[in-house]
N, C-alpha and C positions, 0 to 999 in steps of 0.2 A: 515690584521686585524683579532684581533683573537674575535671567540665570546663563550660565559662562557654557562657552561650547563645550566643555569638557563635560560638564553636567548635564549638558543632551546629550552628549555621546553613551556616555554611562545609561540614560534614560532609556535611547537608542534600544542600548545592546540589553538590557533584564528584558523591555516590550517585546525584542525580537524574540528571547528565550522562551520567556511565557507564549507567545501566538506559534511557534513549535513547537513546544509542550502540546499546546491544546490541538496542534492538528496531531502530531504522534500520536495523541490519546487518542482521538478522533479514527486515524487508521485500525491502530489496533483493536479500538472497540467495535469496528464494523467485521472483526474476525469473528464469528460464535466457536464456541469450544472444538463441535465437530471437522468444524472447516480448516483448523489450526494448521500448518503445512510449516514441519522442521527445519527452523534456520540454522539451528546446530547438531546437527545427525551425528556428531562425535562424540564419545562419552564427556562427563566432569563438564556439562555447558555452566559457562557462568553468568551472570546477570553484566558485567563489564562486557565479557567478549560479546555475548548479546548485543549488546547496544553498539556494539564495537560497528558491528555487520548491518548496523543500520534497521534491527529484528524487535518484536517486541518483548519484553519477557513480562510474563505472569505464573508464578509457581504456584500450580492448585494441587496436584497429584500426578509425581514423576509417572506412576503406573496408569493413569488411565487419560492421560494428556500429554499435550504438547508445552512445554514452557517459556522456548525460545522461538518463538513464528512469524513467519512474513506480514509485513501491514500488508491493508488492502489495497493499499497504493505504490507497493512494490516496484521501483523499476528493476526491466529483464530486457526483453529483446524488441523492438518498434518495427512494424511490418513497413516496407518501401516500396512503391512501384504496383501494388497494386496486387490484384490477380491475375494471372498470365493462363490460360488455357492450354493446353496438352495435349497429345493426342489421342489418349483415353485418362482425361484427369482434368486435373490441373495444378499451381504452384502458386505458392508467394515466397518471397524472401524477406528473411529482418536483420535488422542490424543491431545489436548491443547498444543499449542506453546507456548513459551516461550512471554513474552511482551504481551497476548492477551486481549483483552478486561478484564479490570479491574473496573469499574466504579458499579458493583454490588455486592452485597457480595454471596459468597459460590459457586464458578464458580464449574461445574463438569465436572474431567478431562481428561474424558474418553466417548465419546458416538459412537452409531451405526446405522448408515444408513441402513435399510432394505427395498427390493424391492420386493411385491411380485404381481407375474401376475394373479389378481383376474378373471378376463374374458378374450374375447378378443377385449372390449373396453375400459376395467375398469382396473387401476393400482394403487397401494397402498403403499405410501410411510412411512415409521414410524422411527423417530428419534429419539433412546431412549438412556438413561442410563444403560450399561451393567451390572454394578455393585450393581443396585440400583433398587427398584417397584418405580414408580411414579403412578400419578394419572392418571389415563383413564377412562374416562364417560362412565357410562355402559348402553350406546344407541343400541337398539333392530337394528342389523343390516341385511340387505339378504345374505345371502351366496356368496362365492366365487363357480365358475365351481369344480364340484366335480372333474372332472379332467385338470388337467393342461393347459391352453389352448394352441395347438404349433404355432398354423396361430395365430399371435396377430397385431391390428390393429396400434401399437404402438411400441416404440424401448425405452428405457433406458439407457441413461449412465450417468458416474460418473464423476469427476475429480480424479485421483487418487492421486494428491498430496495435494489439499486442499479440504475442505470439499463442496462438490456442484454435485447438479443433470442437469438432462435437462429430460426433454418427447418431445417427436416426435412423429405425426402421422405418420403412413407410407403408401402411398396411393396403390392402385392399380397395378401404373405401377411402383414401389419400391421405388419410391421418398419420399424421409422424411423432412418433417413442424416442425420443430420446434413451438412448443406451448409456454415450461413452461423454462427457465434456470435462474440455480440459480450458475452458474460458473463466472469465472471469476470477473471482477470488485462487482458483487453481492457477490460473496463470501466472501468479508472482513467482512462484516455488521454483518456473521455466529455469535451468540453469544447461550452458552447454560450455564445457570444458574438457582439455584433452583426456583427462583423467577423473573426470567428474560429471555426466549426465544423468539432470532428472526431470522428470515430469508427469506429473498429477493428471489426475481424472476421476471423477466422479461417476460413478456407476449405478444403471438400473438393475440391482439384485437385492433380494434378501437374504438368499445361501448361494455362496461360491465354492465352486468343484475343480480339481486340478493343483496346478502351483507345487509342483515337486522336484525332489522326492524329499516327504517330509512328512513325520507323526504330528497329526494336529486333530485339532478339533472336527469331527468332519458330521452332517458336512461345514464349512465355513459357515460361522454367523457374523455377516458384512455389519454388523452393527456393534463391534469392541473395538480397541484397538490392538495390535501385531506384528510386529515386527518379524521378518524372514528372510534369513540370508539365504545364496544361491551357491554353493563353490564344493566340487564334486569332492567328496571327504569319505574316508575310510575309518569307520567308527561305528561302534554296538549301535542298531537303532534306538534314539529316544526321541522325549518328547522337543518339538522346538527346536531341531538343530538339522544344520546343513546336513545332508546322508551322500548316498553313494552316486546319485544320477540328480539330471538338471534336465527340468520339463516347464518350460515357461508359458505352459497354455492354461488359460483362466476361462469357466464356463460360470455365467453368472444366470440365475434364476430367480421370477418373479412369483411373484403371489397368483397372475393371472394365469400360472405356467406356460409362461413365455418364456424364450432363452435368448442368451447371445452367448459369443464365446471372442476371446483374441488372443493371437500370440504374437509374444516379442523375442522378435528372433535376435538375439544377440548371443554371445559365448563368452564374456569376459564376467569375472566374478561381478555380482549385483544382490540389492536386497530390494525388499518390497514392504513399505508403510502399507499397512491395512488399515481403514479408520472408520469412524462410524456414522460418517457422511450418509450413506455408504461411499467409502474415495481409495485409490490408491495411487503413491506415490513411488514411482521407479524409479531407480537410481544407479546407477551403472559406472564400473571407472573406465571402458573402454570401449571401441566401436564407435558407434550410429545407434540413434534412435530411430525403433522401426516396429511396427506394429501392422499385423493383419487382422480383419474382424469379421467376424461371422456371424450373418443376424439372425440365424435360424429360419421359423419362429420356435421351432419345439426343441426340448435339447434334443434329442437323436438327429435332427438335422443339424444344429452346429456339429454333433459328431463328427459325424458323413463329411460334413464342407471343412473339419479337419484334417480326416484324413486325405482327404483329394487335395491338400496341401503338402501334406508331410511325407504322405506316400503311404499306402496301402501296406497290410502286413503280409508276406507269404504265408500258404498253407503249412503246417509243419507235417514229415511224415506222420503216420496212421500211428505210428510204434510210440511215434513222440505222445503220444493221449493217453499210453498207459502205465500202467503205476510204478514207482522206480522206488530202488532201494540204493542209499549211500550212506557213507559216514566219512569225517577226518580221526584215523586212530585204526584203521586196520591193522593189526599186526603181524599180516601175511595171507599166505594162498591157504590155508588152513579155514582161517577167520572168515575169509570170503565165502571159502567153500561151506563152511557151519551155516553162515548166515542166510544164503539162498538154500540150502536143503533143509533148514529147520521151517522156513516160510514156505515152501513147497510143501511140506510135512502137514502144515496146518491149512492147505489148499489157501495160500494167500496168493493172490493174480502177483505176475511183474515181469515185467516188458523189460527193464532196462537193468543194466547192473551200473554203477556208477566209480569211479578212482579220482581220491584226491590224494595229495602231495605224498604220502605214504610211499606210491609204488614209484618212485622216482629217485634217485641216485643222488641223495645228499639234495634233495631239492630241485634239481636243477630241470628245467626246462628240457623235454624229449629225449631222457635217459631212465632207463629201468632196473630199479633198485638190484643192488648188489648184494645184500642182504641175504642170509640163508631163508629165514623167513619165508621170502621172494622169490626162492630158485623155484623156475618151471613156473612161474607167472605168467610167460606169452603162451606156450602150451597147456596151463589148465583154462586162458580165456577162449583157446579156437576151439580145444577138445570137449571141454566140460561147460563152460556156459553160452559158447554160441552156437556148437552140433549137439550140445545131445538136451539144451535146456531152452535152447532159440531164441536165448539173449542177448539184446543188442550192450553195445560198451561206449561210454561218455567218459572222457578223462580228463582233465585238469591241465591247465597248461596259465602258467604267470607270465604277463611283461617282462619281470625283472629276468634279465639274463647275468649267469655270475659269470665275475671277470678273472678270478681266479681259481685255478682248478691244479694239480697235480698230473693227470692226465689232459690229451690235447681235444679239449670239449671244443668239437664242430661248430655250435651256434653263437658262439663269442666270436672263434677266430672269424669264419665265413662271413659273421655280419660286421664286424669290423675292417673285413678287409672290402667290402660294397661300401661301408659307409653308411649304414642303416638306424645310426642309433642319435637319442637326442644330445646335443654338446652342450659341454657347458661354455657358457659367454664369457667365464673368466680366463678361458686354458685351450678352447677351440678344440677340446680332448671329450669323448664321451663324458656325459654326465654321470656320475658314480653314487648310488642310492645303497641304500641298505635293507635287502629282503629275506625270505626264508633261506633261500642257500649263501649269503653272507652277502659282500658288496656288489653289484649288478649296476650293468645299465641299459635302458629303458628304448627299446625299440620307437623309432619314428613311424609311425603311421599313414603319417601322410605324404611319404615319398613311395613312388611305386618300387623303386629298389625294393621298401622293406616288405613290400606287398609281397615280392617275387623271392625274397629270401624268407619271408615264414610260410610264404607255400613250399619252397624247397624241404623245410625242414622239417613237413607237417608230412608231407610224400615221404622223405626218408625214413620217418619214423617207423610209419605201416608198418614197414617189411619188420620192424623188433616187437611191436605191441600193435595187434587190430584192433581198430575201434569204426563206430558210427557217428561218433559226431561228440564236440569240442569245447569243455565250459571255460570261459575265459572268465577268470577271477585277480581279483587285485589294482583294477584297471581305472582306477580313477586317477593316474597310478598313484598305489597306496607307497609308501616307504617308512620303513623305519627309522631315518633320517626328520630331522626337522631341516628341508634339502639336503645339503650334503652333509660329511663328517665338520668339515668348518662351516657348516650354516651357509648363510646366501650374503650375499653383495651387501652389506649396511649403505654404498653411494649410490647402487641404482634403483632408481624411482621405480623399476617396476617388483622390485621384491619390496620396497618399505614403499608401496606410494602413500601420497597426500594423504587417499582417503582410503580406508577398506570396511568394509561390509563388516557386521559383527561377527564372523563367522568361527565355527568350534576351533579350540587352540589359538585363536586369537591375531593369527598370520596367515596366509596366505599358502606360506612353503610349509605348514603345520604339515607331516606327516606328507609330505609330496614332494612333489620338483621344485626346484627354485623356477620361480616365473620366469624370470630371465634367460633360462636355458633354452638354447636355440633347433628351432625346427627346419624344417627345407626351406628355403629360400630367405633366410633368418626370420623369421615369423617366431614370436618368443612364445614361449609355453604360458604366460602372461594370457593368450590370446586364445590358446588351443584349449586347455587343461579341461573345461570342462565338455570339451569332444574328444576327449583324445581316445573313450569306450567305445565310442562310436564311430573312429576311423579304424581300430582291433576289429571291431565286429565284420565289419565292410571287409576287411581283411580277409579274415577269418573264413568270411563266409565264401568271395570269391577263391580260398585254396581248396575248401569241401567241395566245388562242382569244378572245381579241378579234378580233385583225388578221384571225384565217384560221379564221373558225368552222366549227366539226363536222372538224377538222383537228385532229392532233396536234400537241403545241407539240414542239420538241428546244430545250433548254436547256441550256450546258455552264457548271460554276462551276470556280473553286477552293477557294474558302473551304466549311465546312461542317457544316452540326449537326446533330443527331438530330432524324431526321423529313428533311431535306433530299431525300430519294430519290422522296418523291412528290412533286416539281418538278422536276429536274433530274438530269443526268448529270453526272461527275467526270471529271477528270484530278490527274493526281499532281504538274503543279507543273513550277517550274523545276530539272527534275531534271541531273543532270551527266551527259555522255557518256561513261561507265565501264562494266565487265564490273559491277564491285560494284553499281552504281546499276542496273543493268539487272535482276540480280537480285533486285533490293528490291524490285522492282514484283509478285513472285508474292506474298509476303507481305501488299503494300500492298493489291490486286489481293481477295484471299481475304478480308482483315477489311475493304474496302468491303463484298462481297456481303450479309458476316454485320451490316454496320450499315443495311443497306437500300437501297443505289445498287448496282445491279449492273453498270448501267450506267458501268463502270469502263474506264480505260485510261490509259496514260505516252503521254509522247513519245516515238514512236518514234522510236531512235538515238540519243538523248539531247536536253537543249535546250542546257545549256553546254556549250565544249568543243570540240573539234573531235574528229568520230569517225572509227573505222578503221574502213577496209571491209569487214572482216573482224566485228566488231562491228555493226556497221548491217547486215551480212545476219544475223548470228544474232539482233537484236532484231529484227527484221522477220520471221523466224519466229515468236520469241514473240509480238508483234503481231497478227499474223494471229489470235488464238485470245484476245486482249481482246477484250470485249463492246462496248468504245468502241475503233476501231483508225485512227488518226493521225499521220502525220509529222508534224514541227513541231519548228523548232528557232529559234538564237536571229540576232539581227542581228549581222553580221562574221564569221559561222560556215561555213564555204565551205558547198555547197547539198549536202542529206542524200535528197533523196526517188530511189527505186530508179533511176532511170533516170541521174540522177546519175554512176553508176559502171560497172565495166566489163562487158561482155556476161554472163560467167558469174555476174557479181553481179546482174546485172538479172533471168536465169532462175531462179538461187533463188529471188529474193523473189518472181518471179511465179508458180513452182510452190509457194509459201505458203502466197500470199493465193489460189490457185483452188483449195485445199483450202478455205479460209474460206468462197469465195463456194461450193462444194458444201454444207458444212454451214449454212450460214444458215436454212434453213427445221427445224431440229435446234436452233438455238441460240436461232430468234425462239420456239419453242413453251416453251424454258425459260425465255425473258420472260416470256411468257403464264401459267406455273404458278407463276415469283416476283408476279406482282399478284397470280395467283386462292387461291394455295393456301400463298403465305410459303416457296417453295421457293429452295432457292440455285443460281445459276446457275453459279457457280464454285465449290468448295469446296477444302478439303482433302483429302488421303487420309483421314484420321482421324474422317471427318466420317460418310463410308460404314463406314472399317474401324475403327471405334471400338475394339474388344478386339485387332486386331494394335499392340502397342507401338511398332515400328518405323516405324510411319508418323504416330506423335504427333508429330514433330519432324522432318520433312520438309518445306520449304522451299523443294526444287527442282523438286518438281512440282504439278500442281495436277488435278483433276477439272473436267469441264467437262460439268453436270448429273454421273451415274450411270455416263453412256457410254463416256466419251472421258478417257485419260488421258497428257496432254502431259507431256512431258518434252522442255523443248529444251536446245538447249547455250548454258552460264553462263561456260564459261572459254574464255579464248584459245588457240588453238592446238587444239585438241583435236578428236577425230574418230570420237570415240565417247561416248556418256552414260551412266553408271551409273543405270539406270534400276529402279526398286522397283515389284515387281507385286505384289499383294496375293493371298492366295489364291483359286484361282481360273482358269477360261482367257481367254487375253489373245489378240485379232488384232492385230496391226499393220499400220497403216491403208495402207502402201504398197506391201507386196508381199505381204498376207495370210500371212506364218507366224502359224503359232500357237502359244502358249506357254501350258502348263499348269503352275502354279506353286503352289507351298504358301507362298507368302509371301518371297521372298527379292528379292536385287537381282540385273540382268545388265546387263552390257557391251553395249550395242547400238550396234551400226556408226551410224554420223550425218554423213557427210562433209558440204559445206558447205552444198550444196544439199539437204538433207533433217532437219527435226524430227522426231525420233520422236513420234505418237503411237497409241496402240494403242484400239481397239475394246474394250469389256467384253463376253462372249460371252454370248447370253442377251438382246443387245437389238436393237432395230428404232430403225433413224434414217431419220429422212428429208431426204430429201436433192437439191438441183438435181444435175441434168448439169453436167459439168466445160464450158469454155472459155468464160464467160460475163465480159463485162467492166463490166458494172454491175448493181446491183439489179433493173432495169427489164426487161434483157436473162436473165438470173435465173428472173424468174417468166415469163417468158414462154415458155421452156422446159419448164416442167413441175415438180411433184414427182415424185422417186424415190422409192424403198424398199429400204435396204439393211438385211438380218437376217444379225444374228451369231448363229447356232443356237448351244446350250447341249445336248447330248443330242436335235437336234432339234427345239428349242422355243427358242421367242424372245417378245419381246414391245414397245412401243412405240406412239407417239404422236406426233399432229400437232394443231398448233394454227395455224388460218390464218384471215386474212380480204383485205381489198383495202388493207391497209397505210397507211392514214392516214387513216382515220375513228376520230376519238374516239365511242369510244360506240357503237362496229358491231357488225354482226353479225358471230360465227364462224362455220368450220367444224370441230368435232372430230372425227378421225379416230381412233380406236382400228384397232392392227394385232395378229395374232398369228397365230404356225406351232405346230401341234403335228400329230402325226400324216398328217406331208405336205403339209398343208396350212397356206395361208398365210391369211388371211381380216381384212379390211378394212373397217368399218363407221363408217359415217359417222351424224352430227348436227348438225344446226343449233343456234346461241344467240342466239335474236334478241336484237339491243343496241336502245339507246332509239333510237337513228337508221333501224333497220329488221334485216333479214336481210341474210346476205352470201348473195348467189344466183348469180357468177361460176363458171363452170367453171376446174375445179382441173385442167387433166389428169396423167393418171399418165404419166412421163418413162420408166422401167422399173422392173424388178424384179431384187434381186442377194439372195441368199442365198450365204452363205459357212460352210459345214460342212457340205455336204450329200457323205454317204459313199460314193456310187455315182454315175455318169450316169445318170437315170434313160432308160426307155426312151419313154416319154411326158410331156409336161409341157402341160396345157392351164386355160384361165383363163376361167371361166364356163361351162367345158363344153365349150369350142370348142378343139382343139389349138392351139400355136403357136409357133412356132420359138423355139430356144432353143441357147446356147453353154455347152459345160460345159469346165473345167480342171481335169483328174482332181488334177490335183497341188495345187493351189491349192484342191481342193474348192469349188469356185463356180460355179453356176450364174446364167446372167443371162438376161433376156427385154428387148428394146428396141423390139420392133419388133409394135405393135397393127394386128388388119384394122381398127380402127374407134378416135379418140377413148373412151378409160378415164378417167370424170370420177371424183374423187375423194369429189365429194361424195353418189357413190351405193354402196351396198356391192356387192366385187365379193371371187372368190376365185382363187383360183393353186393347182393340184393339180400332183402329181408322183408319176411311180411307174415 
């Protein structure tokens, strides 16, 4: 039988068909579910365009899967040349394969892995274009080891034939953990494009910490799938959606409680595949791929080795710790003055008075309302609340500058005629947005002009309205524009690019700048937008030690980027007045600390909403024990601050917040240890009890430093809190039981006027005397000392100076009990301003576990009266023949 070449040909070509079919098959069956890496991140993927991209499809469950995914034979980028050595690293370079990902335009076909060994925890991976400057955020970073470090806590390698990393810790006895790999089956997904960067990795964690700012699950369970965009957005907080700041640092934890942590410093919008490899997949439209990693081993050390990345937070004044009262909806100097004498009235503590947009003149930016309402507003703030009530004043101040005015408004013309504001790219004319006081445009940041023109403006202001420091709101920048009045550019690729992130609204310019719109040196707000809070604050911050040199600045934002902590303090937004919303704030709360603003706190009782009294004393519990603690709610919201409500609601919150105002000199020395030493002021449980499982994914309470572990009440009705004590014994802070616990939860009573929190036994806090109703009043009482003995032994620390000298002198006070003894040793740190040389006196002395009354108790050798409660086991001493200055060493005997 003869057959004709046409009929081999035809044979030929079904044989070729089928032996691709079966390797296609072949690829994609060597993908397993969890390993699936998205070859169609755009919505509507279809099983054509799929295949189109060379990807496999298998449609099992849009929600818990991938449908369109890379084979396992994916070509991406092919390493050439080899590895090349560094002078603290090394590099390889690849080149684009043939058939690579195509689905974006302007692939680049050349890039370089570089590795360099910044410490010997810290490693720094950077994926750039050889041939080419891309964008790189010009974020203040710590140095690298000035010299190379040779002992490193970590290993490095590469794949040398496709493009892909891994990190390994390396422990003690040489064994290396795999942390981070991006080889192998990750490696197809490798994509680099001008407007399209991504790249996978595989991860050693069970629960992931960080990744914000964002309501999620927390903590993360690395075993679902999740999708998270990144693009700073002005919107009610909910679940799953971009919010008002951008924090790209991930801390992943293990079963063994081991940690590691990394951050990708990039600034242009991005979203993040979570999968349940455990993996994730990063995807960026703009910059360099660039990652730092931190091996720990325990989390509080990737803490520390973050912050000595990103920069340390400054101490905030003493004033800034105490309890503040605001709202939006003042309706004059009347209102204000109601509000702080009815809270006086009910002896509620407050340090600060607070002003939003109310006392401003039609909205605008550093003018004080005209309004009769408003007449004698600068004169009742100098007269009435800061000489005769010793209030400090925080005011409100927007981006958006209006452009038009009927009178000749100074911080238009002034900044207009410097040249301070963003352009738009279509008109080379300021970019024109739309905010509270009508059309406005948006101060540039990043030119020092505009530095030097909102310090001007901030100076000028003084002399009309005094205040102490400056909350900068709206700064993502929000607008009520979807960009401008005509929308943005339909031709330019950077307001409709190729690809964008899912994020709320659905664009990019959703309620903000058009990307396109031009910064100093043309750098498009494409590039800046999610820093542009965090060039304000910088701002901000350098015109406060302007205005009030050798003084602490206090700065409050909402927007917020990596590195934002050394300028400013947070709040969480226009949160809702709900049990649910209230809760979010421990989570939101713990991953500030871990991003470097400790200085965290919500609205208290919520901002929308009307809240139930019942709610507003249990948030005002949790309140009390934020590091930033604030009422503040929104306009037409009937009035929320304690005094507000009915007597037994008024004495809960005031028996709170005079727990708060006791521990203040407890909570300002763990300020002082997050600047000096990268410690967390709030944490998790997990954070201390890394290897208890049980407190990986604990949510309802939080540590406060080591010491102190709150648990308040999150639900309605309720009258007891399932509280979790870690191994260990526990005092409770309000009637001294003690609980000795190998790790379990208990029912603790909490009726309405009581949060539980308990003491960690083993340590020494210091502490004011109770009834104090401001900061001022505070120190002027004294430091205490209260020891939770442990066996006996205890230990702790004070950190103090005169509370608003940047740059002063401390006093540190080391304490410790062993063998009866308690003993107190003081030192000086002289700051570049001088010494702090103020007498500290000692308020008294409380030890709690002491197992006998003893029959003497004397303090430098001299007896001295002393109260003991057998039952309560505590001894106390209040009462000195002479001033006990702290700042000299003294000791306390018992026997």
């Amino acid at each position: 039988m003869s057959v004709s070449t046409g009929q081999l040909l035809t044979l030929f070509l079904i044989l070729g068909a089928f032996c691709t079919e079966a390797i296609y098959n072949e690829a994609c069956d060597a993908v397993p579910n969890p390993s699936r890496l998205d070859c169609h991140p755009e919505p509507m993927a279809t099983e054509a365009e799929c295949l189109r991209r060379n990807c496999c499809w298998s449609l099992v469950d849009r929600d818990r899967t991938i449908a369109c995914y890379f084979p396992a034979d994916y070509p991406t980028y092919e390493v050439v040349g080899g590895i090349r050595k560094e002078a603290c690293g090394f590099s390889v370079t690849a080149k684009r394969s043939a058939g690579a990902y195509s689905a974006v335009p302007n692939p680049i076909n050349e890039v370089k892995l570089s590795v360099v060994y910044e410490t010997d925890t810290r490693v720094r991976i950077r994926i750039t274009d050889p041939n080419a400057k891309r964008w790189e955020p010009p974020v203040e970073l710590g140095p690298p080891d000035k010299v190379c470090p040779e002992k490193r806590n970590y290993e490095v390698g590469v794949d040398e034939v496709k493009m892909g990393f891994n990190v390994s810790r390396v422990k003690s006895n040489g064994e290396r953990v795999v942390l981070v790999d991006s080889t192998g089956l990750m490696a197809n997904a490798f994509v680099y494009a001008d407007q399209f960067l991504q790249v996978a990795f595989k991860v050693r964690a069970v629960h992931g910490y960080g990744l914000g700012e964002r309501e999620d699950t927390f903590p993360m369970d690395m075993h679902d799938w999740k999708r998270m965009s990144f693009w700073s957005r002005d919107d009610i907080p909910r679940r799953d959606a971009n919010l008002y700041g951008v924090h790209n640092f991930f801390l992943g934890l293990s079963p063994d409680g081991t940690a590691f942590g990394f951050f990708f410093l990039n600034s242009n919008a991005f979203e993040v595949m979570k999968q349940p490899l455990p993996s994730f997949a990063f995807r960026t439209i703009g910059g360099i791929l660039e990652f730092f990693f931190f091996v720990g081993p325990s989390p509080n050390d990737v803490v520390s080795q973050y912050y000595a990345l990103i920069g340390y937070p400054p101490v905030p004044p003493y004033w800034a710790l105490g309890y503040q009262l605001s709202r939006y909806g003042y309706t004059g100097v009347e209102d204000i003055r109601a509000t702080v004498e009815r809270n006086r009235k009910a002896n509620i503590p407050q340090d600060v008075q607070w002003l939003d947009i109310d006392y401003m003149d039609r909205a605008r930016d550093w003018t004080i309302s005209q309004k009769e309402e408003f007449k004698g507003l600068a004169e009742f703030v100098d007269k009435e609340l800061r000489e005769k009530r010793g209030l400090r004043i925080v005011i409100i101040v927007d981006p958006g500058i209006a452009i038009k005015s009927e009178d000749k408004y100074l911080p238009y013309q002034t900044g207009l005629e410097a040249g301070v504001f963003i352009n738009d790219s279509r008109t080379g004319s300021p970019f024109i947005g739309l905010v509270w006081p009508g059309e406005t445009a948006f101060p540039d940041f990043t030119k020092n002009a505009t530095a030097e023109w909102w310090y001007q403006c901030a100076k000028d202001f003084l002399h009309t309205l005094s205040y102490d420091g400056l909350w900068i709101d709206m700064n993502e920048p929000a607008n009520f524009y979807d960009g401008s009045s005509q929308g943005c550019d339909r031709s330019n690729r950077l307001d409709y690019p190729p690809y964008s992130p899912q994020v709320v609204g659905g664009s990019l310019f959703s309620r903000t700048v058009c990307p396109s719109a031009l910064h100093s040196n043309g750098i498009p707000h494409y590039n800046l937008h999610n820093m542009y809070a965090l060039c304000e604050a910088k701002a901000t911050r350098m015109a406060l030690q302007r205005i009030f040199p050798g003084k602490r600045p206090f700065v409050l934002t909402r927007a917020s980027f990596a590195g934002s902590g050394r300028y400013t303090a947070h709040w969480s937004g226009d949160i809702r007045s709900t049990w649910s919303s209230m809760a979010e704030t421990i989570p939101q709360m713990i991953n500030f600390n871990l991003f470097g603003i400790p200085m965290f706190g919500a609205d208290i009782c919520g901002f929308v909403d009307e809240v139930t009294e019942e709610l507003c004393v249990r948030w005002s519990q949790l309140g009390a024990f934020y590091p930033f603690s604030r009422n503040h709610n929104a306009i037409g919201m009937r009035a929320q601050d304690p005094a507000s409500w009915s007597e037994p609601a008024q004495e809960a919150i005031a028996k709170a917040l005079e727990m708060r105002y006791q521990l203040l000199p407890y909570m300002y020395t763990l300020l002082h240890r997050a600047r000096s030493h990268g410690r967390l002021v709030v944490k998790a449980l997990a954070f201390d009890y890394p290897t208890d499982l049980a407190t990986h994914h604990n949510a309802r309470q939080f540590l406060l430093g080591s010491c102190l572990n709150v648990a308040p009440v999150l639900a309605e009705g309720m009258d007891f809190t399932p509280l979790y004590l870690p191994e260990g014994e526990w005092v409770e802070f309000s009637n001294l039981k003690r609980y000795i616990s190998n790790g379990k939860f208990y029912p603790v009573p909490a009726p309405l006027d009581k949060i539980p929190v308990f003491y960690k036994a083993g340590c020494i806090l210091p502490m004011h005397p109770p009834g104090a109703l401001s900061t001022n009043q505070s120190r002027a009482m004294g430091v205490g000392v209260t020891a939770v003995l442990l066996n006996g032994s205890a230990c702790g620390e004070l950190v103090w100076d005169d509370g608003e000298t940047e740059d002063g002198g401390e006093l540190h006070v080391s304490f410790s009990v062993s063998q009866q003894r308690l003993t107190s040793t003081a030192s000086g740190v002289k700051g570049a301003r001088g010494k702090f040389t103020e007498t500290v006196p000692l308020a008294f002395i409380r030890l709690i576990g002491v197992g006998r009354k003893p029959s003497n108790v004397s303090l430098n050798g001299t007896e001295v009266e002393f109260e003991f409660d057998v039952g309560r086991q505590y001894l106390s001493v209040t009462k000195f023949k002479s001033t006990v200055d702290l700042q000299r060493t003294w000791q306390l005997t018992w026997s």
